[in-house]
N, C-alpha and C positions, 0 to 999 in steps of 0.2 A: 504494500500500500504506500504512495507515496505520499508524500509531507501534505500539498493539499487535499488528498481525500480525507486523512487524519483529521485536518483540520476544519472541513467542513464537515464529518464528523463529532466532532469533539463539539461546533457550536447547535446543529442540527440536533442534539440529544436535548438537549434542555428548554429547548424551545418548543419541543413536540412535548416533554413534562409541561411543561409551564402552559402551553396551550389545550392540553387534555384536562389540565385541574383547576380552568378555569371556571366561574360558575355559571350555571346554565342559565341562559337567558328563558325571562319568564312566557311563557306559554296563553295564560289566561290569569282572571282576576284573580287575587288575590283575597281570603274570607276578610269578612266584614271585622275592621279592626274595632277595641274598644274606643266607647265614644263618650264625648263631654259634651259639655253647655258652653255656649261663648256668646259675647254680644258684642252688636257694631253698635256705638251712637255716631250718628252723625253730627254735623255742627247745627245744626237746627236743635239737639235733643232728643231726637227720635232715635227710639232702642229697634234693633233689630237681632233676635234670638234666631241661635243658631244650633244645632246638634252635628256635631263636627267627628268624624274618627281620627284616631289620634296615631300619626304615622312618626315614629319614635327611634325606632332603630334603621339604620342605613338599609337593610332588605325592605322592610315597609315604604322607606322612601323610594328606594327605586324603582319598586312596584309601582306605587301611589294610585291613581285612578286607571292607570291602562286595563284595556279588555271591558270596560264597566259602558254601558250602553247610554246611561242615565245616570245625572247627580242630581237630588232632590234640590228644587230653589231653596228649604230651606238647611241643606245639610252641607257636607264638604268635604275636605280633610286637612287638615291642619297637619304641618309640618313644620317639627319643632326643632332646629337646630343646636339648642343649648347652649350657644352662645353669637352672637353676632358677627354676621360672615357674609358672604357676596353668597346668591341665592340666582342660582343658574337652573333653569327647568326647561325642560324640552316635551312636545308631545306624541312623543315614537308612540305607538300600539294606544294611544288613545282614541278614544272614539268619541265621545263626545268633547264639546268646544265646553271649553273652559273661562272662567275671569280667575286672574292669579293676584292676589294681595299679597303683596309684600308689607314686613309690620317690624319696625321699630321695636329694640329693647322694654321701649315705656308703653306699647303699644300704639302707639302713631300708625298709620298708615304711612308706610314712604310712599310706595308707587303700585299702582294698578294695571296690569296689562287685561286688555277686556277682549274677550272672543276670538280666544287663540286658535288656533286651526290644528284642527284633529288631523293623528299622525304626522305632523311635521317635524323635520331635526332640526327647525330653527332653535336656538335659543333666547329664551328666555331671561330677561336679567332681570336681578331686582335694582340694579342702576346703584350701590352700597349697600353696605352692609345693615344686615338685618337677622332681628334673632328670631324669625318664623316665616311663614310661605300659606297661605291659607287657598288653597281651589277651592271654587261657589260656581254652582251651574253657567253657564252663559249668560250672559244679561241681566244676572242678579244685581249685581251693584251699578248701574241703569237703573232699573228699573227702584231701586230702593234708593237710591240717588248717595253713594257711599263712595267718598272721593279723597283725595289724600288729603293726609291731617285729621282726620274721621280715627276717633278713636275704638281701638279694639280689648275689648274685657276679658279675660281669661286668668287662672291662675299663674300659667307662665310667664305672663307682668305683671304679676304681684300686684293686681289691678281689682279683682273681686270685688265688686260693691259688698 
């Protein structure tokens, strides 16, 4: 054998490990994660409650809504990063259209992206950092008029009325 077959070899082995124990790209939806209570007030005052599941660990988030036909106007899922971080989402293998909230350590609203396009690999940004990512059906925050600076209640802003 000479030196380069060795050595294509030698890098061709671990690539093929590394590539076999990769983890398997998801299939279909993911079961219904547990869920919480949340509210938007908008700057008018108006409460808008919400029943949210709660995607926590890094397999839940990267699940998140794909495969799912339907998000309730009033449900979601809320994606809690634990600390405040740039909030980059994309919608491979989703199917329904999405509005994405991006939320503030204090619970602020930074920024809203509305009526994302199902299966796209666009990205998604939350434009800074942010310590949550909230999906709500299409046209919810439209239709409920929830815009940035629109605060968000939840215990992970220590925010709970």
């Amino acid at each position: 054998m000479n030196r380069r077959a060795l050595l294509a070899a030698l890098i061709a082995v671990p690539l093929a490990v590394a590539w076999a124990q990769r983890p398997a790209e998801p299939t279909g939806p993911q079961p219904t994660l547990p869920t919480e209570k949340l509210t938007i007030v908008t700057r008018d005052s108006v409460s808008h409650p919400f029943t949210v599941e709660m995607a926590l660990t890094p397999e839940q988030q990267e699940v998140g809504e794909m495969f799912r036909p339907t998000v309730p106007d009033n449900g979601g899922m809320l994606f809690d990063w634990g600390q405040p971080r740039e909030s980059q989402m994309w919608m491979k293998n989703t199917l329904a259209s999405l509005d994405m909230v991006f939320i503030n350590q204090d619970g602020t609203i930074r920024s809203i992206a509305e009526n994302t396009v199902p299966r796209s690999l666009a990205v998604v940004d939350s434009r800074g950092p942010v310590r949550a990512t909230l999906e709500l059906a299409a046209g919810v925050t439209a239709k409920l008029n929830i815009r940035v600076g629109d605060k968000v209640h939840h215990r992970i802003f220590n925010n709970q009325p």
